[in-house]
N, C-alpha and C positions, 0 to 999 in steps of 0.2 A: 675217321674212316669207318663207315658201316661195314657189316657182314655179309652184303652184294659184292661192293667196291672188292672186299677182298677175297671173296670167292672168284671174281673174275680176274682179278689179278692172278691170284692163284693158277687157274686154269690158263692163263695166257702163258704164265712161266712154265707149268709142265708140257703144254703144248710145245712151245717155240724149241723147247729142253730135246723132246721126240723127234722135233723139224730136225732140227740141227745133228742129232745123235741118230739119224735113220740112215741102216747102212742095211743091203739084204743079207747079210750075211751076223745072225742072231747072237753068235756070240760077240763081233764085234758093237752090235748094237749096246748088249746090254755089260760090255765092257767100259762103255762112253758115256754111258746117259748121266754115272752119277758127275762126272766130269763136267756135261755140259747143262746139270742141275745147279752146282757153281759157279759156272759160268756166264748161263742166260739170268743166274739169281744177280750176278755183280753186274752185269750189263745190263738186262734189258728192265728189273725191277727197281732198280738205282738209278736211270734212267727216266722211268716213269715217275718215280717218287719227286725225283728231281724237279721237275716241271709242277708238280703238287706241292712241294713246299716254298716254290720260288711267285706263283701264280698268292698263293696265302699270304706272301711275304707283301702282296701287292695289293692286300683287301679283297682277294679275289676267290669265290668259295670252287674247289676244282675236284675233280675227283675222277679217277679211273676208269675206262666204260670199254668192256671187251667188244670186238667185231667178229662176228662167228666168221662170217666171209672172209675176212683174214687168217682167222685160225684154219680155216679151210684151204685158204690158200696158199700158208703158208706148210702145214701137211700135204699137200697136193704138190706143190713144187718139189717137195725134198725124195716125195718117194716116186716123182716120174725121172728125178734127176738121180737117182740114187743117192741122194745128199750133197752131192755140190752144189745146189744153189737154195737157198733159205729165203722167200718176202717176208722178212721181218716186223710185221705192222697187224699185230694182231690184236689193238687197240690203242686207245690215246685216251688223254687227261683232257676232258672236257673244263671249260671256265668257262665257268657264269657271271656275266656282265661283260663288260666294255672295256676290255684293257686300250690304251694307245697304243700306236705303234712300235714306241719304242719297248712298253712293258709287255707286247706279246710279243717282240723279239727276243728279250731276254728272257722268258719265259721258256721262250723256244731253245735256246742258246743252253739253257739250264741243263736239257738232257745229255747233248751230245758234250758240255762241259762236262761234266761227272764222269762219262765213257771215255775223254783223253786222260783225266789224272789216274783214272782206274787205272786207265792200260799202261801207261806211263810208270805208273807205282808199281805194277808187276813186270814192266820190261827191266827198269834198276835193279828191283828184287833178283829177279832172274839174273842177268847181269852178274850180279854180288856174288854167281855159284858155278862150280866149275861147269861145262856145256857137258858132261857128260852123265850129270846127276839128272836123276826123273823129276824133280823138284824144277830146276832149268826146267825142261821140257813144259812141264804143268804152269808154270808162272808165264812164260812166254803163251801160250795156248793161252792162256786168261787175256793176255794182254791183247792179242789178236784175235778176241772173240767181241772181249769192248772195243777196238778200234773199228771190228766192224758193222758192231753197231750203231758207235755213232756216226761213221762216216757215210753207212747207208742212210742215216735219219738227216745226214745234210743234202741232199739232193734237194735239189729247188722244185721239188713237184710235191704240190699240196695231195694230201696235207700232213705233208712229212716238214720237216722245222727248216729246211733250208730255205723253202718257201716262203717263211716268215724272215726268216735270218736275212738273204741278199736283198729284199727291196730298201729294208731297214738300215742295212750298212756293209757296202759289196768288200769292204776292205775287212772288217772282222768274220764275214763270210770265208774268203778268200786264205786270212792267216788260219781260220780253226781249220780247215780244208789242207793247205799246207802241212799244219803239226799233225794232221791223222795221218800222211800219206807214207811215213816211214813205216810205219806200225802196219797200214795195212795190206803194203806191198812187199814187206819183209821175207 
């Protein structure tokens, strides 16, 4: 990974961090942010990374490429909505060359995999402690921040991954779509 790749990764995770934690009201904002610094770091950079070392994994050189129009859009959304709604897409993992179909599915599949075991891993975790501790609260909130990550990166509109995921195989579409929906209608 160069020193571009990760300055715009960088900038993508404090951005989407801002998206998400933008509330008008300053002390809650800056009550959140470190929250959803952890949070947009386990989701949307584990995520990204995902797809970079599964595309490698395939001879395939990939790498990170922020979209400022994104990042635009996804600050523009959060503070006309006051923070309820996030476009989460404020870059992708470019691959270079010719993957097949079925290895730019799994490519594909790579991010929003990582985003069910994340959230998964913190909803048990969460689980494991009484619902009254902050810890509960923080683990759940993680888990529901990766479910909705990757369940937003499943929609079948390019060039978000479900787009590559349902031509490829509507049945592994359809199950990872399933396993997010507890999680992200909780």
């Amino acid at each position: 990974m160069d020193r571009r790749e990760v300055l715009e990764l960088i900038i993508s995770w404090l951005t989407l961090s801002v998206a998400f934690a933008w509330n008008l009201n300053p002390t809650l904002f800056f009550y959140s942010l470190p929250f959803y610094l952890l949070a947009v770091g386990t989701a949307f950079v584990l995520h990204e990374l995902a797809h970079r070392v599964v595309a490698n994994h395939f001879g395939y050189p990939a790498r990170y490429v922020m979209w400022k129009e994104g990042l635009l859009l996804a600050l523009g959304l959060a503070i006309l909505t006051n923070g309820r709604f996030v476009f989460a897409a404020p870059g992708a993992v470019y691959i270079f060359g010719h993957p097949r179909e079925d290895e730019n599915a799994l490519i594909s599949l790579a991010g929003p995999f990582t985003n069910l075991v994340i959230a998964y891993l913190f909803f048990f975790l969460a689980l494991s402690l009484p619902p009254s501790s902050s810890l509960f609260a923080l683990l759940l909130s993680l888990a529901k921040v990766n479910a909705f990550i990757g369940f937003f990166n499943m929609m079948p509109i390019y060039p978000l991954d479900g787009s590559k995921i349902l031509p490829w195989n509507p049945f592994v579409y359809f199950v990872t779509l399933l396993l997010f929906t507890p999680l992200v209608f909780m």
